[in-house]
C-alpha positions, 0 to 999 in steps of 0.5 A, a space after each residue: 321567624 321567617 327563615 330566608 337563604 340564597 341557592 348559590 351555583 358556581 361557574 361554568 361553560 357548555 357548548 352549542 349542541 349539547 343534550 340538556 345540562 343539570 346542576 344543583 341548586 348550591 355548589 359549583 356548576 362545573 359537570 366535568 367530573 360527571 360522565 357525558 351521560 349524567 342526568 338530573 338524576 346525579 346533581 339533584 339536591 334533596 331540600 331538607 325543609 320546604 319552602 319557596 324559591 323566587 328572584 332567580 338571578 343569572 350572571 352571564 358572561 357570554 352565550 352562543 351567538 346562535 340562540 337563547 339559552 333557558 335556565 329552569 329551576 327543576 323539581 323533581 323531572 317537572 320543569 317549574 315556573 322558574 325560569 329565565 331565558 338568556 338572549 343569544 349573544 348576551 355579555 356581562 349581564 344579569 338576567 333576572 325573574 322576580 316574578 315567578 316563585 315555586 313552592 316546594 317541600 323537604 324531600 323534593 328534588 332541585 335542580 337546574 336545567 340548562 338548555 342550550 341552542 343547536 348551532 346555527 349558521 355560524 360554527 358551534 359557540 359556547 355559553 358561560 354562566 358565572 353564577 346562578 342565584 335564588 332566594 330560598 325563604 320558608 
């Protein structure tokens, strides 16, 4: 019997002009307990089975009005498929990909990257995520 589950991150909020952002595919988004220099290495959560992830799904409060901002699905230190972009000055939306998925395999590494834009002629802004989502099936 197939087995499906959805990867579930929490909230948090990042601004303009930070280094690239990784979170793990389940639990909260928050990076404030992490030191300013964590990588993807810290955050990455090992699969304990393989399988796919698809649906990507990212609840938006509100980005930085001075650029998109990209979520990556991560395996490993390669950028995967999975991916959506999040248009500058978007407000309680939900941006979706339900056309890519990414196959992966127990031991792999995931993670989210969260890239940010530089700031632009306005001031630095700031980009909250409520949620990011996927589906997790074998």
């Amino acid at each position: 019997m197939a087995v499906t589950d959805y990867a579930v991150s929490g909230a948090d909020s990042w601004a303009d002009n930070s280094s690239d952002q990784f979170v793990g595919v389940q639990g909260w988004l928050n990076t404030s307990t992490l030191s300013a220099s964590a990588a993807r290495s810290d955050v990455a959560q090992k699969m304990s089975r393989g399988g796919t992830a698809s649906k990507l799904r990212v609840r938006v409060v509100s980005s930085s009005v001075n650029g998109s901002v990209t979520v990556t699905l991560m395996k490993g230190s390669t950028a995967t498929a999975l991916t959506v972009t999040i248009p500058a000055n978007t407000s309680s939306q939900i941006v979706e990909n339900s056309l890519s998925s990414v196959s992966f395999s127990a031991d792999d590494l995931l993670s989210w990257r969260i890239q940010l834009p530089n700031a632009g002629a306005s001031p630095p802004d700031t980009t909250f995520i409520q949620w990011i989502a996927c589906e997790i099936a074998e």
